[in-house]
Structure formats: C-alpha cells, structure tokens
C-alpha positions in Angstrom: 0.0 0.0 0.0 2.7 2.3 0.1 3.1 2.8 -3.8 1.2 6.2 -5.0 -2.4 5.5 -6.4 -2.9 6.6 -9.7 -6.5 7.3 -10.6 -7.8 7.0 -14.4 -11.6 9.0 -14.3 -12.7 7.5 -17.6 -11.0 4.1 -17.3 -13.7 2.2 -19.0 -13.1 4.1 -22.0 -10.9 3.8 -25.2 -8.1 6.1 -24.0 -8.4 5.1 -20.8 -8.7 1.6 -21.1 -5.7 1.9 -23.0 -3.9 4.3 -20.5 -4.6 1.7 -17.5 -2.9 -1.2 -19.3 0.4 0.8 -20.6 0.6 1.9 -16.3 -0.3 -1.6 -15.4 2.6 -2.9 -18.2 5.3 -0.5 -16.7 4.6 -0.9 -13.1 3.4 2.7 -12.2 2.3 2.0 -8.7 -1.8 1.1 -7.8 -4.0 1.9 -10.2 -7.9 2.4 -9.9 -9.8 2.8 -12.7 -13.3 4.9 -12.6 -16.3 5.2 -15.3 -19.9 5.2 -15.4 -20.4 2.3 -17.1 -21.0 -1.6 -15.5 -17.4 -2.8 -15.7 -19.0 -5.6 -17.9 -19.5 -2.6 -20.3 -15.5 -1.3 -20.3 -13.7 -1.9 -23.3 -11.4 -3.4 -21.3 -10.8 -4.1 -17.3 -7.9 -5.5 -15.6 -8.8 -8.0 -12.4 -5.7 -6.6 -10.6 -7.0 -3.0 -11.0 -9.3 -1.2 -8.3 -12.6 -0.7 -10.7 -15.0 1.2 -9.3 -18.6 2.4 -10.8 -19.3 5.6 -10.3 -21.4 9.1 -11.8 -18.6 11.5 -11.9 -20.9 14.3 -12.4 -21.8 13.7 -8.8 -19.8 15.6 -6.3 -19.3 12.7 -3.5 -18.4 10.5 -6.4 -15.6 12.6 -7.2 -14.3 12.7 -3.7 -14.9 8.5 -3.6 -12.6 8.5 -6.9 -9.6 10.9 -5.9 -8.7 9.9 -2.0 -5.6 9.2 -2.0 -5.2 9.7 -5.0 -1.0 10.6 -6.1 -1.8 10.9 -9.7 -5.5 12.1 -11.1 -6.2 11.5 -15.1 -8.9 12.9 -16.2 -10.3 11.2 -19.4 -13.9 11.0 -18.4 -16.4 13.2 -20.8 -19.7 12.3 -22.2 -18.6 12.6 -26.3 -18.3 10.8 -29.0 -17.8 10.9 -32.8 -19.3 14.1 -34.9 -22.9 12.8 -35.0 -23.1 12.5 -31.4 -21.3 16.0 -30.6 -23.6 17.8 -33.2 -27.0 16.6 -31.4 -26.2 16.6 -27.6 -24.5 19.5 -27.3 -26.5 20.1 -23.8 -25.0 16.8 -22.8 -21.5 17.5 -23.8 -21.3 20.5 -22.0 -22.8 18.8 -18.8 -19.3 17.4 -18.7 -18.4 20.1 -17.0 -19.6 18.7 -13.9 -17.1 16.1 -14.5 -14.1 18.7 -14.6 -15.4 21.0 -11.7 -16.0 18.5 -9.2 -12.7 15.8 -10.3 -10.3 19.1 -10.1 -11.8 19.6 -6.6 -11.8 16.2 -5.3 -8.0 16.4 -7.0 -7.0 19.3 -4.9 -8.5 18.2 -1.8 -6.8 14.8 -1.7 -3.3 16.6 -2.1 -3.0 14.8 -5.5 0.6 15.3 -6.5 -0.6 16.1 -10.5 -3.6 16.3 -12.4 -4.3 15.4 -16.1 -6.8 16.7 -18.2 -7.8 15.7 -22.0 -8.9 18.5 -23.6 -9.8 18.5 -27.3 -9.1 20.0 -30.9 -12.6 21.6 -30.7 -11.7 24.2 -28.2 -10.0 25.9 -31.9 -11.7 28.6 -33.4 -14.2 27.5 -36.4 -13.0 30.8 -38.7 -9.7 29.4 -39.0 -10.8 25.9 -39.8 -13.0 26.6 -42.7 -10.8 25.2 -45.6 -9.7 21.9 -46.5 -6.1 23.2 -47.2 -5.7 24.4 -43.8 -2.9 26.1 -41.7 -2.2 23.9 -38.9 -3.6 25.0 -35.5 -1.2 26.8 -33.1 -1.7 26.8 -29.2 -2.7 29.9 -29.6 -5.5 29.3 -32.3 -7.9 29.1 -29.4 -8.5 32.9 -29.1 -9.9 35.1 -29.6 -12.4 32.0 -28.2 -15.0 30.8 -31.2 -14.7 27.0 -29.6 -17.0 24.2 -31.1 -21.0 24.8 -30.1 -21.1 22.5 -27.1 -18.4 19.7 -26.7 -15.7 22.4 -27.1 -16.7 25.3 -25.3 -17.0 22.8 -22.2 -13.3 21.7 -23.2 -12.2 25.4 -23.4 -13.8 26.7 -20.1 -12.1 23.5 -18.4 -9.0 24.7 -19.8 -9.2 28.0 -18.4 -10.2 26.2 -14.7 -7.6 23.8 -14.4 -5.1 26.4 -15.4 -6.4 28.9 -11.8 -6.3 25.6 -9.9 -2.6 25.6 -10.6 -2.2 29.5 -9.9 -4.4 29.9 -6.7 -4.4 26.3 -4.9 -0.7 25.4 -6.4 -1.9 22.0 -7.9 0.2 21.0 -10.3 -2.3 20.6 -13.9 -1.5 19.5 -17.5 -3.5 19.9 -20.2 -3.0 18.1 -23.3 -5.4 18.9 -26.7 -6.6 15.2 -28.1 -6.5 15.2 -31.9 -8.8 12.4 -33.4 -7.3 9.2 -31.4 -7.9 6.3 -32.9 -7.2 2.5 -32.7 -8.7 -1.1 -31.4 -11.1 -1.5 -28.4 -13.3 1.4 -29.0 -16.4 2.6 -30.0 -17.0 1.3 -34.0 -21.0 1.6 -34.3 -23.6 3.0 -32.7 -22.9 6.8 -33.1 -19.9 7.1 -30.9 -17.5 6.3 -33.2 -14.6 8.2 -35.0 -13.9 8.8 -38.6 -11.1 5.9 -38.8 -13.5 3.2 -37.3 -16.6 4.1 -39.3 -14.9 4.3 -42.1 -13.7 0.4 -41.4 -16.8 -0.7 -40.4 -18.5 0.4 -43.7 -16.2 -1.1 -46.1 -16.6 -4.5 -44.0 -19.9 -4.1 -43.7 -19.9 -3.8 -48.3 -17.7 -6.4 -48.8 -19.6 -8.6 -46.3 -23.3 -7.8 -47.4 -22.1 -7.5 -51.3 -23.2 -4.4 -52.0 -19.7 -2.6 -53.1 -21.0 0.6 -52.0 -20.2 3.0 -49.1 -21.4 6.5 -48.0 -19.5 9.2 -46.8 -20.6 12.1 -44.9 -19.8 15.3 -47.0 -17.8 15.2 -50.1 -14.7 13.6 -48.8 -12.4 17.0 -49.0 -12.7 17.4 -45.3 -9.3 17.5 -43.7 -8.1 15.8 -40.6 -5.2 14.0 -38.8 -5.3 11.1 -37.0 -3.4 10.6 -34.2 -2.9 6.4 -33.1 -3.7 5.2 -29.8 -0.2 4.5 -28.7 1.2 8.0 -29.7 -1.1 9.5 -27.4 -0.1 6.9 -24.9 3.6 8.4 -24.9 2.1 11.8 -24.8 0.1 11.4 -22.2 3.1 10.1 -19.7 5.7 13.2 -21.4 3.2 15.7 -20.8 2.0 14.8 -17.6 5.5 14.2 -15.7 6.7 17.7 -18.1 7.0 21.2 -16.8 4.6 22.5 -19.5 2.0 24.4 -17.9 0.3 25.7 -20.9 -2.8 23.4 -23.2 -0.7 21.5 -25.7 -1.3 20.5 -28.7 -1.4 16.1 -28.7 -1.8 15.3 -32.2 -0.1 14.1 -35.9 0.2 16.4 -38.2 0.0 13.9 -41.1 -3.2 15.6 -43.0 -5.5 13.8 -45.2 -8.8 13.7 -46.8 -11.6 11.7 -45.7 -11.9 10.2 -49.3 -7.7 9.6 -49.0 -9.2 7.8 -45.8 -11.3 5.6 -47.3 -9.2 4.6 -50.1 -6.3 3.8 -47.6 -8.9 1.8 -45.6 -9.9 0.1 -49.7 -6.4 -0.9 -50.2 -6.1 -2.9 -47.0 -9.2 -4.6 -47.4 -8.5 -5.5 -50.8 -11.2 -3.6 -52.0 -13.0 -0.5 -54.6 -16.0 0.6 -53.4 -18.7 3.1 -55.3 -19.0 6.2 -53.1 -22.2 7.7 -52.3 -21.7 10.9 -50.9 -24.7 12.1 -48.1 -23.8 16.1 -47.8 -26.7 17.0 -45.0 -24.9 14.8 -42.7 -22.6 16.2 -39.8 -19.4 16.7 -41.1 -17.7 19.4 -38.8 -14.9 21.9 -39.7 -14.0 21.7 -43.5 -10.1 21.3 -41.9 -8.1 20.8 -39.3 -4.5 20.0 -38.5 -2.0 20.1 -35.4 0.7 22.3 -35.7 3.6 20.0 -33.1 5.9 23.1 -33.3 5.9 23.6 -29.3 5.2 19.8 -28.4 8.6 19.5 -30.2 9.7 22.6 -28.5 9.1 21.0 -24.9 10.0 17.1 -25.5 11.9 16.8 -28.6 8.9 14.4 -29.5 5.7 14.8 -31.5 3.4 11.7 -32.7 4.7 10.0 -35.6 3.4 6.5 -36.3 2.2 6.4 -39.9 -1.4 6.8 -40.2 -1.6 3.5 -42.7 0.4 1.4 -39.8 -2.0 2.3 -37.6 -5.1 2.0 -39.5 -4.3 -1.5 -40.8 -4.0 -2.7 -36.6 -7.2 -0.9 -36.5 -8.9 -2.4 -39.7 -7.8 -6.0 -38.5 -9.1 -5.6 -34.6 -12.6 -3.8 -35.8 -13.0 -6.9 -38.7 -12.5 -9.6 -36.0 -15.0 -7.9 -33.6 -17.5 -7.6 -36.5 -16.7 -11.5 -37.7 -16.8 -12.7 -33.8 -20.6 -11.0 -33.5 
C-alpha cells in the first residue's frame, strides 16, 4: 500500500482503457480505474485493477474517486464521434460537472498532479473553414470561437484547471486530443470516429455485397489522425513535463476523408462506389496540429504512420464484427 495511487476518471473508455494497461505494463504504482459504465460494459478491465462504478458528475463520487489519490487523469467526458457531438451538445457541456468537481476532489486529496484531455474543438471555427488548412497553433484558441457545445465545455475547463494551478498550487496539465484512434473502442452505434466508421463500412460492403459505401460530406474534409499508442507516450511526457500551458497532442499527417477511405480500400482489398450524403454532420472543413511547441518542450511529437495504424485498427474492428 505504500506505492502512490494513480486514478484514471474515464478508465472504461478507449483512451483510458488503453492508459490503465500501458501503467499496469510499466509498473506505475496502484491503479484504480473509474467510469460510469457496468465494468462488464468497459472496453477493457484488468482484475488486478481497483474498478469502481461511479457518476462523476456527482460531487461525493468525485471525492470517492480521488482519495488518495497521487496521480488524477482525467479522461472522463460524455462525447463521442461528430454525429453525437452535433446533437447533444446540452450533454456535452454537462461534462463540466465532471471537470469541476474531479479538479476539486484532485485538490482536496493533495494529489501530486492532475491530467486533463482537452480537445481539438476548443479551436476557433474561422480558422478551420478550408480543406487546405494552416495547422492549429496553441494559440488558435483565441480570440475564443470553440466548437458549439463539446468544445466550449473543453475550453472553459482549460481555463479552470489552469487557476487551480495559480491559486491552490496544484500541479495541472492539459493536453489537446486530436482524433485518437485504434482497437477497443467505440465502432458503431454513433460514438465512433472517422477511422472506425470508415472500417466498419467497407466491411460491412464487402460482407453484405453491396460494393457501396457513404460518406458524410464530399470527402475534402481534412483531418489528422493521431494512433492510440502516440497518445499513450504523450500522455506520460506531458504529464511528468513542466509545461504548464494546453498543448497541442496530435499528428500532423493531414488527409482527406476520401484519402481515408481509399487507404482503408487498399487494406481490405477492396473499390467501393461512393455515395456521398452532404446534409450529414461533417464538422470543420479542416483541421491539423501544428507540433511546433510539443517538439519545443519534449523533442517528441506523434509519428506513427497513419496506414500502420489504421491497418491494426482495420484487422481488430473486422474480428469484432466477424466474432458478432
């Protein structure tokens, strides 16, 4: 009992799923992982972890979480993929209950450091309204146009954690998630990212026959994709770094979503016809991370190749899909 406890809010989550096995792997003291959901329900549980069910919009639940805590990550938001963000925008931004009351419970337990995933969306929308876009600076964020909804909540959070640090002297970092991707997450059901919806539909052609697949928009929206275990190793940099400041966490490898789905074509061995919906959500026209101070601050920046990853993430999604 004497090795610090390090607290994942989120934990039944992709990210955090993912972020309590790599600690678990490298030995980083007890861990006890937190979410909402039954732990039947987690994309993945450890039975040597502390798992614990719990509303983290409630205030006690918080304080439940957190004692004793060393190390606080906060990963747990109500969000999902750009369907989801565009039509609960109330719930999105309820999320802030989440960030109020975990910084709180943080502070009050004497937690050494606290982690919070903030998001791409806190960037205004006027400088993301071409496919060929500048990459995003830190300093994109204002003046403040945020996302309606998911990324306001994100940005106000932000500006929280970064007073808890000035008046109470808790030590926050704040990391800005760009489009995470990889195996045991969300695939289906409205939830899900660009990267595993686009698998999912050219399985689900090549399965049911019908050599077609639709895409939301016209495919000339921009985005990077960052893979699961780049943000991994960002995570641990940033949160054991000095940087005081919202970072960017993201690849800067930019590509189209049609660029997407013919990457996602050639590794299932497949052409598909493309049938194009443009009233669906689609979000900004483009968006990029600029790494210039990530590189700055760590001599790092994401760089796994957005094919390597997306072929791990093709062949985990097609087994899931064959073993239902």
């Amino acid at each position: 009992m004497s090795d610090p406890l390090i607290v994942v809010a989120g934990g039944g989550g992709f990210i955090g799923g993912h972020l309590i096995g790599s600690l678990r792997a490298r030995g980083r003291g007890r861990l006890r992982a937190v979410d909402v959901k039954p732990v039947a329900e987690w994309y993945q549980s450890f039975p040597d972890v502390e798992n614990l069910v719990l509303d983290l919009r409630e205030k006690e639940h918080c304080y439940r979480a957190c004692a004793d805590a060393a190390e606080v990550y906060n990963l747990a938001a109500d969000m999902g993929g750009i369907e989801f963000i565009e039509h609960h925008k109330a719930a999105c931004m309820l999320s802030v209950l989440i960030s109020t009351h975990m910084a709180l419970a943080a502070r009050d337990a004497g937690a050494d450091r606290l982690f919070y995933s903030s998001s791409a969306c806190v960037y205004a929308a006027d400088k993301q309204t071409e496919a060929d876009v500048t990459a995003l600076k830190e300093e994109d964020a204002y003046p403040a146009m945020a996302e309606d909804g998911y990324g306001w909540e994100k940005l106000f959070s932000e500006r929280m954690h970064r007073h808890f640090r000035e008046d109470y002297g808790l030590a926050t970092r704040v990391a800005r998630f760009h489009n995470v991707y990889g195996s045991h997450g969300a695939w289906q059901g409205g939830r899900e990212k660009a990267p595993a919806a686009i698998c999912r539909k050219v399985i689900e052609a090549e399965r049911d026959g019908t050599g077609e697949i639709e895409i939301w928009g016209d495919g000339e929206q921009t985005r990077s994709f960052m893979y699961i275990d780049d943000c991994l190793k960002g995570i641990d940099l940033i949160m054991h770094s000095e940087i005081e400041e919202p970072i960017n966490l993201g690849s800067s490898e930019l590509v189209t979503i049609n660029e997407l789905v013919s990457m996602v074509e050639d590794i299932a061995g497949v052409r598909l016809k493309r049938r194009y919906r443009l009233d669906a959500p689609k979000g900004v026209r483009g968006r990029n991370s600029d790494n210039t101070k990530i590189r700055e601050y760590l001599g790092w920046e994401p760089s796994i190749r957005l094919r390597d990853g997306m072929e791990k993430t093709y062949a985990w999604i097609r087994e899931e899909m064959t073993g239902r």
